[in-house]
C-alpha positions as CSV (number, residue, x, y, z in Angstrom):
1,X,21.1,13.6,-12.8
2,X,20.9,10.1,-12.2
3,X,23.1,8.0,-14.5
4,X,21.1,4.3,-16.0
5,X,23.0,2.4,-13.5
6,X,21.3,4.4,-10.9
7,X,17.4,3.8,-12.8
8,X,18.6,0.4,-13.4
9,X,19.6,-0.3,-9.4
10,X,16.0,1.5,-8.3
11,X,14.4,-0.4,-10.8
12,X,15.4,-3.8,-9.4
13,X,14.5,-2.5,-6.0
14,X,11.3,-1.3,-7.3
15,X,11.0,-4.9,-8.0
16,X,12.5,-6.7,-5.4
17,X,12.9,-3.9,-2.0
18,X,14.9,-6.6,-0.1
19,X,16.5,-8.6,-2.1
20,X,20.0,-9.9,-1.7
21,X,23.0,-7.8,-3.2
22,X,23.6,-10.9,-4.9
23,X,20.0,-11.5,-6.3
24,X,20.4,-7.8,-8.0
25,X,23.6,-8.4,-8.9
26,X,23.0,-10.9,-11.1
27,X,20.1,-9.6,-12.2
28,X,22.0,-6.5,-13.3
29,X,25.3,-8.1,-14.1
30,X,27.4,-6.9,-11.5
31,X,29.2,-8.1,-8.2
32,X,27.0,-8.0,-5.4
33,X,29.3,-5.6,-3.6
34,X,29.3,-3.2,-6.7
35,X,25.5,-2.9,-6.2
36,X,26.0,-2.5,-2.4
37,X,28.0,0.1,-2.7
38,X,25.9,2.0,-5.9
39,X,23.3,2.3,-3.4
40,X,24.8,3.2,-0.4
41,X,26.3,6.2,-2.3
42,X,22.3,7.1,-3.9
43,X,20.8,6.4,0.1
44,X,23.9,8.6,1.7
45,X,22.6,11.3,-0.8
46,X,19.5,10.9,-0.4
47,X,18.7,10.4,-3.7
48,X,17.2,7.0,-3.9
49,X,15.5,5.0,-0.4
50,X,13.7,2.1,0.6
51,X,10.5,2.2,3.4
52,X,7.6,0.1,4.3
53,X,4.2,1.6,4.0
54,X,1.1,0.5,4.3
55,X,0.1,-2.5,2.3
56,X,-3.5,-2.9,0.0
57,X,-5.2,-4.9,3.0
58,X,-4.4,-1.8,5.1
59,X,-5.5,0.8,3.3
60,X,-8.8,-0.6,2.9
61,X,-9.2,-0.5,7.0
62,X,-8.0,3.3,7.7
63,X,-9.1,6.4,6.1
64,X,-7.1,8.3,3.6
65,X,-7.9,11.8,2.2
66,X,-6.8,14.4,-0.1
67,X,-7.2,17.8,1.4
68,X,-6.7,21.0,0.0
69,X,-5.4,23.9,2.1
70,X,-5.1,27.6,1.1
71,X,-3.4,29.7,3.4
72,X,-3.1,33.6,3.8
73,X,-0.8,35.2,1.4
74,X,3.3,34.4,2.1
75,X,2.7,31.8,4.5
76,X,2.3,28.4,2.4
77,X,6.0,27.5,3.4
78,X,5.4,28.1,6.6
79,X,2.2,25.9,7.4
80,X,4.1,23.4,5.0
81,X,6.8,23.3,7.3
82,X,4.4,23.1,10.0
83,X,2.4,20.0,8.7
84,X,5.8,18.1,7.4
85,X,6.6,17.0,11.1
86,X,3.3,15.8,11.4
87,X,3.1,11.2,11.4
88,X,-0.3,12.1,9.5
89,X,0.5,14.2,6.8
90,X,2.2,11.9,4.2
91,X,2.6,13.8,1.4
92,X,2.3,17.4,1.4
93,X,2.9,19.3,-2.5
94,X,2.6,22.8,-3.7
95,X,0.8,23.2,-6.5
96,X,0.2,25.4,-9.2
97,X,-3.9,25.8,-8.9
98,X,-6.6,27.2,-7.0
99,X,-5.1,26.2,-4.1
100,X,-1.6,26.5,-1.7
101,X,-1.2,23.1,-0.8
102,X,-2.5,19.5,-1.2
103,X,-1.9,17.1,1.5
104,X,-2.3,13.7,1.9
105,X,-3.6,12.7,4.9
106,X,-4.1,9.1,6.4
107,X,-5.5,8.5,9.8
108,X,-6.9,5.1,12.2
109,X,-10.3,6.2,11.0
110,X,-13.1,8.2,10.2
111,X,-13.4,9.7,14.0
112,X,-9.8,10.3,13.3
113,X,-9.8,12.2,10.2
114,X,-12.5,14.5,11.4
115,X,-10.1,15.6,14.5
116,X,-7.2,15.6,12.2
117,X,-8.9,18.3,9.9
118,X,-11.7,20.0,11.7
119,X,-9.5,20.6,14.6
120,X,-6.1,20.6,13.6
121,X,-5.2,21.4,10.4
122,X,-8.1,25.2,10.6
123,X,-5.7,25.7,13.8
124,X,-2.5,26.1,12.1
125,X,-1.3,29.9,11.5
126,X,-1.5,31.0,8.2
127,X,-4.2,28.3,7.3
128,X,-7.5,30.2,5.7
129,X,-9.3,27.0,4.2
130,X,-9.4,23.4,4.0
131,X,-11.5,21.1,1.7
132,X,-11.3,17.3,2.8
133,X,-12.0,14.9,-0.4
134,X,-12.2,11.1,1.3
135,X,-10.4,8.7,-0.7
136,X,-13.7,5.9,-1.2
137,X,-11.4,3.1,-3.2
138,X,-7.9,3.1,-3.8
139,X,-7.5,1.9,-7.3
140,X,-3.7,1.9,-7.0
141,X,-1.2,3.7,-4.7
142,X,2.6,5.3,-4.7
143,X,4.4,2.3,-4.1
144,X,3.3,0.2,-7.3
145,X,4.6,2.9,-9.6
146,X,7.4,1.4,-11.4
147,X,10.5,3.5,-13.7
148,X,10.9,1.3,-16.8
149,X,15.3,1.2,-17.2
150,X,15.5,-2.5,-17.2
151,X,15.6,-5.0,-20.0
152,X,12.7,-7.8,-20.3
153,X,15.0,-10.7,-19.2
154,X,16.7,-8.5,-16.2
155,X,12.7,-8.0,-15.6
156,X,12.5,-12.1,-15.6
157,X,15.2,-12.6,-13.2
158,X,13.8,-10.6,-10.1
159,X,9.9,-11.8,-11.2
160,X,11.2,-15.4,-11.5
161,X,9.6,-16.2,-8.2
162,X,6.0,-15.5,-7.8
163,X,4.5,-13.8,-5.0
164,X,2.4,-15.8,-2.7
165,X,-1.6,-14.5,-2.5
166,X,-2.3,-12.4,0.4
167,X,-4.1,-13.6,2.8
168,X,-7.4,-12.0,2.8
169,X,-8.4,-13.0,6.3
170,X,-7.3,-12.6,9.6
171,X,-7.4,-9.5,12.1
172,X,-5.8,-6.3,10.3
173,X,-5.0,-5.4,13.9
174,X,-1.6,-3.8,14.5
175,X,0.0,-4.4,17.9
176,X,2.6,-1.8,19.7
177,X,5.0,-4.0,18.9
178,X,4.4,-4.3,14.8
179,X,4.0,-0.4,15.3
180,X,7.1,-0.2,16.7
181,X,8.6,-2.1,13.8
182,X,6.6,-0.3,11.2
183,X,8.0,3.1,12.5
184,X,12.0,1.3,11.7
185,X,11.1,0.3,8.6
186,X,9.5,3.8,7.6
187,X,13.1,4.9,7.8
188,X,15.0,2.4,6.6
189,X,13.3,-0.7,4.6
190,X,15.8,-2.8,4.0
191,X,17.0,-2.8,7.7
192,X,18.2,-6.3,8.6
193,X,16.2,-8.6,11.0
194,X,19.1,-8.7,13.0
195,X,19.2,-4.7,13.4
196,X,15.6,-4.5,14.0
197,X,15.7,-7.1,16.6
198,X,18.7,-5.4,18.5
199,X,16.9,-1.9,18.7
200,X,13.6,-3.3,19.8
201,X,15.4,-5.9,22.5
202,X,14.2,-9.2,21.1
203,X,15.2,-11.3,18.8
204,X,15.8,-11.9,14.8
205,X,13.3,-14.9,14.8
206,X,10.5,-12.6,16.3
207,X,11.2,-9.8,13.9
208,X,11.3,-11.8,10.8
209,X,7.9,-14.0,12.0
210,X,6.3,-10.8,12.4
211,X,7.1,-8.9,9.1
212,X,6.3,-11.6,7.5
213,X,3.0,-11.5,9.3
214,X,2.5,-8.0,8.2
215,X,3.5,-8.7,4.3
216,X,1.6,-11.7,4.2
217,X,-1.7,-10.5,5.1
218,X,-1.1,-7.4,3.1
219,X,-0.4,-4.9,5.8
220,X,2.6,-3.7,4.9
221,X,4.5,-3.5,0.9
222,X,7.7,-2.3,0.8
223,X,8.7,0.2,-2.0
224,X,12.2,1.8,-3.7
225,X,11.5,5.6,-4.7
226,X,13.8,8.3,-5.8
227,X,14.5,11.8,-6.5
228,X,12.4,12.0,-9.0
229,X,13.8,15.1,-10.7
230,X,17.2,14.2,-10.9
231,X,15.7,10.7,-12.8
232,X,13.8,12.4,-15.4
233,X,10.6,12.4,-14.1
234,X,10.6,16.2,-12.9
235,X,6.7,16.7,-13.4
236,X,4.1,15.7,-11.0
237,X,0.3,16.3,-12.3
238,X,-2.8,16.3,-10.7
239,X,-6.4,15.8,-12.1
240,X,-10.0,15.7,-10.7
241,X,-12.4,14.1,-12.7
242,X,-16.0,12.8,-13.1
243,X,-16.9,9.4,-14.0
244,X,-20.6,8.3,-14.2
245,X,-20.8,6.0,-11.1
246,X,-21.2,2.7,-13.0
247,X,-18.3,3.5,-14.9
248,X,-16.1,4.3,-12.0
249,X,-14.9,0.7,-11.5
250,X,-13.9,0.0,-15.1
251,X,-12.1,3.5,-15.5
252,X,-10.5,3.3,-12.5
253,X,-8.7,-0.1,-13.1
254,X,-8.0,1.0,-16.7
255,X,-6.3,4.6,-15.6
256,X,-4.0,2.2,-13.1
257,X,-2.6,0.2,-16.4
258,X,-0.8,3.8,-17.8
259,X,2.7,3.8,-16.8
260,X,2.3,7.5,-15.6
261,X,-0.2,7.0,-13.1
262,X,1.0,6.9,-9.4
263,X,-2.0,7.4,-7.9
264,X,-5.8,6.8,-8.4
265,X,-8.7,6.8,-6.0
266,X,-12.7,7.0,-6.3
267,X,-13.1,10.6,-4.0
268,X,-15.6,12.0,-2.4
269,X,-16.8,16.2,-3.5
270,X,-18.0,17.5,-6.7
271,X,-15.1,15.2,-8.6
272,X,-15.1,11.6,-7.3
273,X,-11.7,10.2,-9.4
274,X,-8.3,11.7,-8.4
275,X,-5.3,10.5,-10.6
276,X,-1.7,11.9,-10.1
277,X,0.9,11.2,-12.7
278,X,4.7,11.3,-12.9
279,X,5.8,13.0,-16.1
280,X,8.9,13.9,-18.2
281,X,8.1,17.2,-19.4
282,X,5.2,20.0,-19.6
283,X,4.1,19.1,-22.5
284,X,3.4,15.2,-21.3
285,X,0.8,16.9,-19.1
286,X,-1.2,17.6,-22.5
287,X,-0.4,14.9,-23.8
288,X,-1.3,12.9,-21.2
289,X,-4.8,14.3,-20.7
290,X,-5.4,14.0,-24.2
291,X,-5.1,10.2,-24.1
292,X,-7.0,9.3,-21.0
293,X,-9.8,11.7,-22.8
294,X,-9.5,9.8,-26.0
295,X,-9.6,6.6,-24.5
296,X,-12.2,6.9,-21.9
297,X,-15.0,9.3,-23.6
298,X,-16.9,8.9,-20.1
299,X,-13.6,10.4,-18.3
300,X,-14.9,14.4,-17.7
301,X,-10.9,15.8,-16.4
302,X,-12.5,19.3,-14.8
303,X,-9.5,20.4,-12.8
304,X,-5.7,19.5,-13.4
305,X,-2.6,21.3,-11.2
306,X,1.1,21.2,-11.8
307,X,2.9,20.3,-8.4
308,X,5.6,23.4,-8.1
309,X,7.4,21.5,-5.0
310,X,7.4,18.5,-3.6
311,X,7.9,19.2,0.6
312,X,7.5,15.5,1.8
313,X,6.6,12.3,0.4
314,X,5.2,9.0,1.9
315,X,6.6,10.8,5.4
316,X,10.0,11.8,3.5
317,X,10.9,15.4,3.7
318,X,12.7,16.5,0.5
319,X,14.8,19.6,-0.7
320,X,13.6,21.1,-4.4
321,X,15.7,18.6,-6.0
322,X,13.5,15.8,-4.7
323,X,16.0,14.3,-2.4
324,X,15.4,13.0,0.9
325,X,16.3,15.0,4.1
326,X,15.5,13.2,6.8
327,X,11.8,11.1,7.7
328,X,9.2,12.0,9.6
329,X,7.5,8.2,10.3
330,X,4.2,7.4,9.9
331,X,1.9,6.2,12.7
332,X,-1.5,6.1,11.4
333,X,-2.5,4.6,14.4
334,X,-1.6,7.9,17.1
335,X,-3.7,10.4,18.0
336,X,-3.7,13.7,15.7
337,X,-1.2,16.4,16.9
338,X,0.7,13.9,18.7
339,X,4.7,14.4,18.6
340,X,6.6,12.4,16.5
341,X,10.6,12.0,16.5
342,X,12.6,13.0,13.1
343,X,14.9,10.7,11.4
344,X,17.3,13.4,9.5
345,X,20.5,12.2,7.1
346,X,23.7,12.1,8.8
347,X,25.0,13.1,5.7
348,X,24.2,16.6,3.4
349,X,22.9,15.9,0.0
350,X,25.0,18.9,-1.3
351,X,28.0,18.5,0.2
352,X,28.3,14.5,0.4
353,X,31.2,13.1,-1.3
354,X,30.7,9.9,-3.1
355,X,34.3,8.9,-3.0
356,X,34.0,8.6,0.6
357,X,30.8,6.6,0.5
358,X,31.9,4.2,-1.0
359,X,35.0,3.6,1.4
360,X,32.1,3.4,4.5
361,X,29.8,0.7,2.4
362,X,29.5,-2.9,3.7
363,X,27.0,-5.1,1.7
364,X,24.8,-6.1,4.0
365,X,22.0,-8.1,3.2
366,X,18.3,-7.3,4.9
367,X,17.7,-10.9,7.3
């Protein structure tokens, strides 16, 4: 299990991805080359990692789905295995419900999506049915989900500096080159400027006045996640639910405010409101439901599944534990079913040694 320094650590980076080792140092009371090294032992072991994904103004330009798959008996881990090294398929989970898996899928567009899961996904062997639900309004995504280990004034510290509004104009156009970025910071998110510049042959300056580009007009967030298992937070809960349409809105940003919810969207199908939750136990799935019925009378939950397994999240493939293996990018932008290269760990989650972590950590600082 994760100890609290580890929550507290992926707290602050919930809070502040690329911050300075000295920022959350201070923040958490330590020397900035204690926190360096904390989380070069967590990211070594894939336990904890930081990535950029897409940001709010981008996810209201592509098209993002949540498609269930069954598959013939005995060969669910095999299609998952097939669909984890696919840039498309972000999130693929196994859950305990009517069906064998439930995959998120974001594509370019529309056009894109059809291809994607008319064409590709029926193709697969071992794949017997798929049922696309079209995500029509994100209320909230993955990567504002926040754990809750640090204290109010630790809170203050890493919040001190507002955020400046994003931009809500401009072209959400991403060029080869941002691509090219995007696919580096996929796998690692708090890669320098420096580091990024060197592997794509130009320079820091470019690099930095383009990510900053990206974050300003909401293209691209950056986000700290974890093995969620080994934190405490070993249940992951899906419900469908109906919401009268003019109540969609309101209950949609209400759900967002619990601190369980990860996910919420308006959905096309028979249920238009997904939510999926991060729990502590079994009986917080209960518990849970209970609430959102109590407080929103108009909420009608009609289906709810227990995720079994996590097999890869936000394009990280993870062992049963929750730990990251390796990355398989996304690149929304590519044509379905086109190849995509595998970042894996140099280093085995089960065999790492901490110890020697530590020895190998320098604390560098992301710019």
């Amino acid at each position: 299990m994760l100890s609290e320094d580890d929550l507290a650590l992926i707290h602050a980076l919930q809070l502040r991805p690329r911050a300075s080792w000295s920022v959350l140092g201070a923040a958490l009371g330590v020397d900035p080359v204690t926190v360096a090294r904390r989380w070069t032992r967590l990211a070594q072991r894939g336990e904890a990692w930081i990535l950029g994904s897409p940001g709010p103004l981008l996810f209201e330009h592509i098209c993002v789905a949540f498609v269930e798959i069954e598959c013939a008996v005995g060969s669910a881990a095999a299609v998952a295995r097939a669909l984890s090294g696919q840039a498309h398929a972000l999130t693929i989970e196994r859950p305990a419900g009517s069906h064998d898996l439930l995959v998120t899928v974001a594509t370019r567009d529309l056009l894109a999506m059809s291809r994607y899961t008319l064409d590709q996904l029926p193709a697969i062997a071992g794949v017997t049915a798929v049922r696309t639900r079209i995500a029509t309004h994100l209320f909230t995504e993955g990567g504002s989900w926040r754990i809750a280990a640090l204290d109010p004034g630790q809170r203050a510290q890493l919040t001190a500096s507002p955020e400046q509004p994003r931009a809500r104009r401009g072209s959400p156009e991403i060029s080869p080159f941002d691509r090219a970025i995007l696919r580096r910071l996929a796998v690692d998110g708090r890669a320098s400027y420096q580091a990024l510049a060197t592997a794509l042959e130009t320079s820091a300056a470019t690099v930095k006045r383009r990510i900053d580009r990206l974050g300003h007009l909401g293209l691209i967030t950056f986000r700290c996640d974890f093995a969620r298992p080994l934190g405490g937070w070993p249940v992951a809960a899906t419900f469908w639910a109906r919401v009268p349409p003019t109540d969609l809105p309101e209950v949609g940003h209400a759900l967002v405010r619990y601190p369980e919810t990860r996910n919420c969207a308006a959905v096309s199908g028979p249920y238009n409101l997904v939510l999926e939750a991060s729990l502590h136990s079994l009986a917080d799935v209960l518990r849970f439901e209970t609430q959102l019925a109590t407080m929103h009378p108009s909420l009608d939950i009609v289906d709810r599944a227990i995720m079994l397994r996590q097999d890869k999240l936000l394009g990280h493939l993870l062992d049963p534990h929750g730990r990251s293996l390796g990355v398989v990018p996304a690149d929304l932008w590519s044509a379905p079913g086109t190849p995509v290269p595998e970042h894996r760990r140099t280093m085995d989650p089960f065999t790492a040694d901490p110890a020697a972590g530590r020895e190998q950590v320098q604390p560098d600082i992301p710019g």
